[in-house]
OpenMM code with the backbone's topology and positions (N, CA, C; nanometers):
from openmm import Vec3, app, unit

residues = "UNK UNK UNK UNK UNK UNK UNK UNK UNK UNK UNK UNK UNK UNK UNK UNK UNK UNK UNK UNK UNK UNK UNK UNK UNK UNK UNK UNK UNK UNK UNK UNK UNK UNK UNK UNK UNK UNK UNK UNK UNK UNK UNK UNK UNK UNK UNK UNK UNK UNK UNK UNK UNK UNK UNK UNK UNK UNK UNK UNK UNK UNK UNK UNK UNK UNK UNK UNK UNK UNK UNK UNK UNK UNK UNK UNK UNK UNK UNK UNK UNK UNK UNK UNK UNK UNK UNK UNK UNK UNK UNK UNK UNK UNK UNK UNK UNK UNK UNK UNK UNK UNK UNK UNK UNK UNK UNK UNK UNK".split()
positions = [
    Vec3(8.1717, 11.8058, 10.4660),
    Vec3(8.2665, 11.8962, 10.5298),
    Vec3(8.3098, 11.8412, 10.6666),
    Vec3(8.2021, 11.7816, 10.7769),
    Vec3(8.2367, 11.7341, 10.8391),
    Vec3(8.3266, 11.6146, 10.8540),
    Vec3(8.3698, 11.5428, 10.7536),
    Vec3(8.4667, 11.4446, 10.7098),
    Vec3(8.6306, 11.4794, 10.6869),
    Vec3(8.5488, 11.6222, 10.6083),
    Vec3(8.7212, 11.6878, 10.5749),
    Vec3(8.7735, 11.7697, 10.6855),
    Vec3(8.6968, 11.8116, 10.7874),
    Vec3(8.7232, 11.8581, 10.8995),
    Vec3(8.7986, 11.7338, 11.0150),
    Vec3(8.7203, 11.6126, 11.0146),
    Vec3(8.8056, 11.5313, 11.0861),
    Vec3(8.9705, 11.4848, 11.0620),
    Vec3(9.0280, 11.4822, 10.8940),
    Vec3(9.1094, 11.4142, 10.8485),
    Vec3(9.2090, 11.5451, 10.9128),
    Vec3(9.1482, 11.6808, 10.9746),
    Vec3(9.2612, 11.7746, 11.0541),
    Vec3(9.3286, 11.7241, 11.1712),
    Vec3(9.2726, 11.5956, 11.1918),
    Vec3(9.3042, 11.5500, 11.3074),
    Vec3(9.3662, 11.4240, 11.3283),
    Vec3(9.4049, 11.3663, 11.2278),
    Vec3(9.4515, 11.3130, 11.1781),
    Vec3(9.5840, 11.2679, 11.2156),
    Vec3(9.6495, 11.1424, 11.2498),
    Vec3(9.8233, 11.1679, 11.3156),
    Vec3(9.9132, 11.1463, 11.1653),
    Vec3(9.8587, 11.0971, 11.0516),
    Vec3(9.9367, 11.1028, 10.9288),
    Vec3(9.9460, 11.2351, 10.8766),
    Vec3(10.0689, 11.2834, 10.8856),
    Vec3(10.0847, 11.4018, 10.8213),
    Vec3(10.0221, 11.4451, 10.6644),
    Vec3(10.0120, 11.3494, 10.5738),
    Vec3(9.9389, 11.3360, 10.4302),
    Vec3(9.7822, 11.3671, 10.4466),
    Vec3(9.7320, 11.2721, 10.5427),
    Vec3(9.6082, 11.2737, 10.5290),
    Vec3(9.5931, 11.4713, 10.5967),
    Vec3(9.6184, 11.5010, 10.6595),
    Vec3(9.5864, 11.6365, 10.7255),
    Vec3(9.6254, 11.6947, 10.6318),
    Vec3(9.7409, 11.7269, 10.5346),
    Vec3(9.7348, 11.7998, 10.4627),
    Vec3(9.6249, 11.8131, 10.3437),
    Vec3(9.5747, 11.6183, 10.2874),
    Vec3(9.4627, 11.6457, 10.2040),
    Vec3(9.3164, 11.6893, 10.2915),
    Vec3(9.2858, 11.6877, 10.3803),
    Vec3(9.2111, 11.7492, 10.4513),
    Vec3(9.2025, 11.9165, 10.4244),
    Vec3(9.3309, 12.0089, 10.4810),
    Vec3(9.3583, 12.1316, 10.4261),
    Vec3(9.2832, 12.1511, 10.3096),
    Vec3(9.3463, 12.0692, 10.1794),
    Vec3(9.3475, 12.1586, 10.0664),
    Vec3(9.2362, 12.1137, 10.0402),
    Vec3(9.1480, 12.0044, 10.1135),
    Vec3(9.0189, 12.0033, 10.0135),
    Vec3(8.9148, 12.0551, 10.0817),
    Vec3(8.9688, 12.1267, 10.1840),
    Vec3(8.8024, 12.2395, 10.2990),
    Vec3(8.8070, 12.3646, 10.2092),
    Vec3(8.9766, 12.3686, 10.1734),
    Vec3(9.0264, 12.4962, 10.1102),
    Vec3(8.9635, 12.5132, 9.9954),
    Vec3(8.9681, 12.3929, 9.8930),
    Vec3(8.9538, 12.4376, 9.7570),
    Vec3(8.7756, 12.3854, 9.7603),
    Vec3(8.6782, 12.4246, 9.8711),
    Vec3(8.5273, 12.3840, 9.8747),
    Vec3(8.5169, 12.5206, 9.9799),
    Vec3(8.5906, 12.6313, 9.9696),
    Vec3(8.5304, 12.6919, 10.0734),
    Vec3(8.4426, 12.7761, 9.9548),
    Vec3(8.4219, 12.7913, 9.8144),
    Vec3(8.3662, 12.8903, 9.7458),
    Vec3(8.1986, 12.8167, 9.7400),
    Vec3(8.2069, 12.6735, 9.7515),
    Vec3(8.0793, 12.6385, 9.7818),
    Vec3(8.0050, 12.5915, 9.9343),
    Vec3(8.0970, 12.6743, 10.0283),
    Vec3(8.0333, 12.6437, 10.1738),
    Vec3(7.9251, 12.7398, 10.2063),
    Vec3(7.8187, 12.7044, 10.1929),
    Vec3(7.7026, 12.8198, 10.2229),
    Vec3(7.6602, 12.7903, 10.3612),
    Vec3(7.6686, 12.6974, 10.4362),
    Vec3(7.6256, 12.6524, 10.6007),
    Vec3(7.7122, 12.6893, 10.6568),
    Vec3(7.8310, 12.7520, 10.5812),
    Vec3(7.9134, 12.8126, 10.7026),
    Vec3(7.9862, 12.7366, 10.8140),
    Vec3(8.0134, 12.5720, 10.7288),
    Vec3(8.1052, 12.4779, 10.8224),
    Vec3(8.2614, 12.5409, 10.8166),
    Vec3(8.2993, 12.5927, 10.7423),
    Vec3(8.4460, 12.6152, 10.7237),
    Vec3(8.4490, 12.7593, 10.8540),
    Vec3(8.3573, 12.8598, 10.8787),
    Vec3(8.3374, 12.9254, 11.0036),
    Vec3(8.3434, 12.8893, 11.1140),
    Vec3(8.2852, 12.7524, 11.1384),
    Vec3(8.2957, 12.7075, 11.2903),
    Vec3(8.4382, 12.6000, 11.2799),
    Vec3(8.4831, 12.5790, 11.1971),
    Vec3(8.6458, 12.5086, 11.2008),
    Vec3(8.7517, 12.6153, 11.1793),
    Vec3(8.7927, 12.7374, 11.1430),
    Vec3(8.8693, 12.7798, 11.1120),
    Vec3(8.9737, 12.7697, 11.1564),
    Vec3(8.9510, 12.8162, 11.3530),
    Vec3(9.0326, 12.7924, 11.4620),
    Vec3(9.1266, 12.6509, 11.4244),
    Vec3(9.0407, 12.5803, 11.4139),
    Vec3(9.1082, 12.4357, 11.3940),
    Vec3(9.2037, 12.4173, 11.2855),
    Vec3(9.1386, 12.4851, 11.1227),
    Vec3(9.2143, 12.4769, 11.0219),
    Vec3(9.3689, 12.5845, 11.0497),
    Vec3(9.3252, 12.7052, 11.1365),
    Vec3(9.4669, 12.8208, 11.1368),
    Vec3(9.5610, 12.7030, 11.2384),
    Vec3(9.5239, 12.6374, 11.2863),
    Vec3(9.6583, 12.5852, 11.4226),
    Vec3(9.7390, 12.5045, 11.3321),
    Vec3(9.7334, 12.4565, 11.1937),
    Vec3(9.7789, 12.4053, 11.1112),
    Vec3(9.8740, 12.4943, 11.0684),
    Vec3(9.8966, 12.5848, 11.1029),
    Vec3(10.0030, 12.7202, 11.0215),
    Vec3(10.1181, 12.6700, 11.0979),
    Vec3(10.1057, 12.6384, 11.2228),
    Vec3(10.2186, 12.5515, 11.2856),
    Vec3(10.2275, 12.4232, 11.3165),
    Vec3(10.1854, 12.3446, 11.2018),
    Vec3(10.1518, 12.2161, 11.2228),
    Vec3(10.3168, 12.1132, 11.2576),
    Vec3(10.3053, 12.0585, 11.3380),
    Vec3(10.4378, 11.9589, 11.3695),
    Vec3(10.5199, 11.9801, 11.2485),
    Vec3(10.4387, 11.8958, 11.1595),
    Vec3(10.5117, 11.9018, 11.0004),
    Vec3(10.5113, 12.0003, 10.9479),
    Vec3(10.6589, 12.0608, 10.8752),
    Vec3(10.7255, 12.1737, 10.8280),
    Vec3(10.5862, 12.1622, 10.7259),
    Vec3(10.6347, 12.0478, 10.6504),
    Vec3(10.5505, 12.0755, 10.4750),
    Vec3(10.4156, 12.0928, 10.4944),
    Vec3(10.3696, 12.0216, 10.6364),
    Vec3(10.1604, 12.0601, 10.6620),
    Vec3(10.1950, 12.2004, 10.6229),
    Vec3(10.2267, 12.2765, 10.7589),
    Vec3(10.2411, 12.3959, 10.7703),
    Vec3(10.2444, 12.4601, 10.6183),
    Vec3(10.3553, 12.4178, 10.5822),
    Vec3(10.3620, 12.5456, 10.4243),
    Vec3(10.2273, 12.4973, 10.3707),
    Vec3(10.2045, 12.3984, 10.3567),
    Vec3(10.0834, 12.3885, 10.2497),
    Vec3(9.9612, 12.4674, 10.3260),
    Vec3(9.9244, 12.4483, 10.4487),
    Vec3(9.8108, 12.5104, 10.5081),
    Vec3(9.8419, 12.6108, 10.4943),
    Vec3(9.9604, 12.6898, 10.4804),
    Vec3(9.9966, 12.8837, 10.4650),
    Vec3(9.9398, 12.9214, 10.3381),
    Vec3(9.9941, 12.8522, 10.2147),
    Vec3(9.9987, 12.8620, 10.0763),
    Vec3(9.8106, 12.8046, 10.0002),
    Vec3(9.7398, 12.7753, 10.1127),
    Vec3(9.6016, 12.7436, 10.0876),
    Vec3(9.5518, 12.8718, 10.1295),
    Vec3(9.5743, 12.9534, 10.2534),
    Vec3(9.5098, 13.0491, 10.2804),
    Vec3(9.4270, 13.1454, 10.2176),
    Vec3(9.5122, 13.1844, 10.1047),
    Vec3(9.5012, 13.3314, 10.0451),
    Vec3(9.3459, 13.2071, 9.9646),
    Vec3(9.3490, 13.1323, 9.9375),
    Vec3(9.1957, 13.0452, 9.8629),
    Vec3(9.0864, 13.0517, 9.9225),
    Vec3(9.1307, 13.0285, 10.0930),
    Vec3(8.9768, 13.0423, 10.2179),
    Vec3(8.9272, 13.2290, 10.2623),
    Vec3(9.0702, 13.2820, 10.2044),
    Vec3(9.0237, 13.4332, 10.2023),
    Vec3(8.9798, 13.5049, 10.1076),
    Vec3(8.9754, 13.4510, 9.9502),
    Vec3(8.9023, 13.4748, 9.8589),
    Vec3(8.8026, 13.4262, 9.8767),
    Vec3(8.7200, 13.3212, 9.9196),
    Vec3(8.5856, 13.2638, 9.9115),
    Vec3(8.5372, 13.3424, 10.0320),
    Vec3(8.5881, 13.3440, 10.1393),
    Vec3(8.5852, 13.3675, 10.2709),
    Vec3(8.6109, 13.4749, 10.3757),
    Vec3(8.5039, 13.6006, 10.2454),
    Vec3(8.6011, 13.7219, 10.3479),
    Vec3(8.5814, 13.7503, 10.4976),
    Vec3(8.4817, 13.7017, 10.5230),
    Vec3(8.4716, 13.7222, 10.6870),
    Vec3(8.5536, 13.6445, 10.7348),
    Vec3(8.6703, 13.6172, 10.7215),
    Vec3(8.7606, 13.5238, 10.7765),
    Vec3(8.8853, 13.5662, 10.7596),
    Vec3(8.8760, 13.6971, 10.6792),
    Vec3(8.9896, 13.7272, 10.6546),
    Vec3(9.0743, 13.7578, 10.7743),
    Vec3(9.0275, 13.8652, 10.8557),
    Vec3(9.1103, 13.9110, 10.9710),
    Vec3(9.1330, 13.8100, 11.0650),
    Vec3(9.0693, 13.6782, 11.0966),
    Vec3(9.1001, 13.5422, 11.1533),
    Vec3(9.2617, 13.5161, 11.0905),
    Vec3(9.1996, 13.5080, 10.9908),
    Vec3(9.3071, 13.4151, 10.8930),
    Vec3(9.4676, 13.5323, 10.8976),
    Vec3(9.4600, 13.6668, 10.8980),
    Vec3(9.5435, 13.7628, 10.8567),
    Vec3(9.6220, 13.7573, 11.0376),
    Vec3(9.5454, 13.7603, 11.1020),
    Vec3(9.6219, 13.7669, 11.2748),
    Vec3(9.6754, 13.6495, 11.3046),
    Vec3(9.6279, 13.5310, 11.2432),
    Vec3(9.6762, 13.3938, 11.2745),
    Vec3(9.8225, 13.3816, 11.2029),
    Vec3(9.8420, 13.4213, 11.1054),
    Vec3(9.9718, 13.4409, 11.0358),
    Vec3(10.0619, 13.5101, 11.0997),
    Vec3(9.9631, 13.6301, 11.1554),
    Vec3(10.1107, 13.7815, 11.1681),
    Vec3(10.1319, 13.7104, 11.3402),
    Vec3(10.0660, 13.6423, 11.4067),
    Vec3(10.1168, 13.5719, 11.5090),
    Vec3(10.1784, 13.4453, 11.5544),
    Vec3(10.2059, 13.3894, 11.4282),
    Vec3(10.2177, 13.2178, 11.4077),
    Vec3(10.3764, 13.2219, 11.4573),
    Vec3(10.4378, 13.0800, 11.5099),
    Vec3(10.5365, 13.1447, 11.5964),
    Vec3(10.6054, 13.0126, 11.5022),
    Vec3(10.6769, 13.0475, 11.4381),
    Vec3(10.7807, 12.9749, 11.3593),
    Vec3(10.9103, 12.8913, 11.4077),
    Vec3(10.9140, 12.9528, 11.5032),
    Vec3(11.0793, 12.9061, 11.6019),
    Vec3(11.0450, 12.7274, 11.6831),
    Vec3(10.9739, 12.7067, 11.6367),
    Vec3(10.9388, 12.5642, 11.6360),
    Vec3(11.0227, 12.4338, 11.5686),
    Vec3(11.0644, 12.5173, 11.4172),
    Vec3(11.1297, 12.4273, 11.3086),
    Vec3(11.2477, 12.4805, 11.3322),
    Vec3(11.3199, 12.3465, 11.2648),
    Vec3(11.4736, 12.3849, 11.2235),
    Vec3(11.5214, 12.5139, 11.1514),
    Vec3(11.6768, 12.5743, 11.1577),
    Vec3(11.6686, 12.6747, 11.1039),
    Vec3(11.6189, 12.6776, 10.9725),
    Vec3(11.6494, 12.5720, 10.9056),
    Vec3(11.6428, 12.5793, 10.7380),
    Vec3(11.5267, 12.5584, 10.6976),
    Vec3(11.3889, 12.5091, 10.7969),
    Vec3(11.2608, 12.5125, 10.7175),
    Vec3(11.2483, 12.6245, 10.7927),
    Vec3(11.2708, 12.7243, 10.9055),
    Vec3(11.1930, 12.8730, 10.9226),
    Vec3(11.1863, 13.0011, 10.8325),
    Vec3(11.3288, 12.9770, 10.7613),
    Vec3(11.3130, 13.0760, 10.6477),
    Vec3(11.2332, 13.0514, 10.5459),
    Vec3(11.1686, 12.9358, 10.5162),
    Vec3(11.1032, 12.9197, 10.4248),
    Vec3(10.9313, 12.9009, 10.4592),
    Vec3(10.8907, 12.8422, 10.5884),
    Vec3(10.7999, 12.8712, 10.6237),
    Vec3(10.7545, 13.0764, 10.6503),
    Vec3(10.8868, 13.1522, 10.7004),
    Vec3(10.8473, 13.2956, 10.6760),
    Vec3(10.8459, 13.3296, 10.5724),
    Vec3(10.8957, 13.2799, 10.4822),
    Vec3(10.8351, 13.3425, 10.3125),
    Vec3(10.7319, 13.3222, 10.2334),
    Vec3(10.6780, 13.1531, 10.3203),
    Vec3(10.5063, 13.1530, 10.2653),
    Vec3(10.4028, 13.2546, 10.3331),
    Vec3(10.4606, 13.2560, 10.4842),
    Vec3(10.3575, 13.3511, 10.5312),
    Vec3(10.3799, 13.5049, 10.5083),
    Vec3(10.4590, 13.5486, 10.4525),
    Vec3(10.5052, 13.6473, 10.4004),
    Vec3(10.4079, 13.6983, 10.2615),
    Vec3(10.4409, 13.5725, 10.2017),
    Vec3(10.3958, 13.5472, 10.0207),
    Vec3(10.1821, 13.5351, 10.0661),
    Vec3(10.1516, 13.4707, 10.1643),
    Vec3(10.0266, 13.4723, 10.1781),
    Vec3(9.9807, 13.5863, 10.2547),
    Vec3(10.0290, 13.7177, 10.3474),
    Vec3(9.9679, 13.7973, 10.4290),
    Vec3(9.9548, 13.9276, 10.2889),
    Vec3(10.0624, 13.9319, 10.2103),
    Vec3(10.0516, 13.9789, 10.0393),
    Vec3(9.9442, 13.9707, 9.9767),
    Vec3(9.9067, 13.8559, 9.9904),
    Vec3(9.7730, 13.7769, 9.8578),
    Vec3(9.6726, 13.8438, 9.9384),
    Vec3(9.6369, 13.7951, 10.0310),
    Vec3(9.4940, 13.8012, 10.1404),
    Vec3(9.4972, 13.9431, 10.1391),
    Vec3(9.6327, 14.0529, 10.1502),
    Vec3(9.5815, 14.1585, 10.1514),
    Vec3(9.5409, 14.2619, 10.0448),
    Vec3(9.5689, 14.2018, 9.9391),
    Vec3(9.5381, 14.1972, 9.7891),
    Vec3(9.3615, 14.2123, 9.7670),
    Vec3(9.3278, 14.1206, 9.8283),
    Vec3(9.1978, 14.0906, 9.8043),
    Vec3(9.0962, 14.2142, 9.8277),
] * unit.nanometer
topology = app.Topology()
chain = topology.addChain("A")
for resn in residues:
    res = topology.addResidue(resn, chain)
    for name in ("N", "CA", "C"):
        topology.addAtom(name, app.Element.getBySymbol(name[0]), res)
């Protein structure tokens, strides 16, 4: 975990995104509770430089809040505060419809 936690830091936009999806799709077997002390780190990705990080780290969420319910309200305020006006007009409408499509799922749960 500590490996997939570094590749967040990453200046290649690819590698940070496979970082994301693979803390994401191992949070149902994190029992030490590494994905708890990174979260902070994994939510700043909701506004990551890159439009497409960003959607993909949005569209992973609702996965770290099924494995991960104590994280939910982390994960649910980091969205409803994520400040979009960063990107061009034409990726903000679409970055607000993942976080739209993910504050749905998570609250599903």
């Amino acid at each position: 975990m500590d490996r997939l936690s570094d590749m967040l830091d990453n200046d290649n936009s690819y590698i940070r995104t496979r970082g994301l999806t693979l803390i994401a799709y191992n949070a149902k077997w994190d029992k030490n509770y590494k994905i708890d002390e990174i979260i902070d780190k994994y939510l700043k990705h909701i506004t990551d430089v890159k439009p497409i990080t960003a959607r993909q780290c949005i569209k992973l969420l609702p996965v770290i809040a099924k494995d991960k319910p104590k994280l939910r309200n982390d994960i649910l305020s980091a969205l409803q505060k994520a400040n979009i006006c960063i990107y061009d007009d034409s990726m903000q409408a679409l970055v607000y419809k993942d976080i739209q499509k993910a504050l749905k799922e998570i609250q599903k749960l």
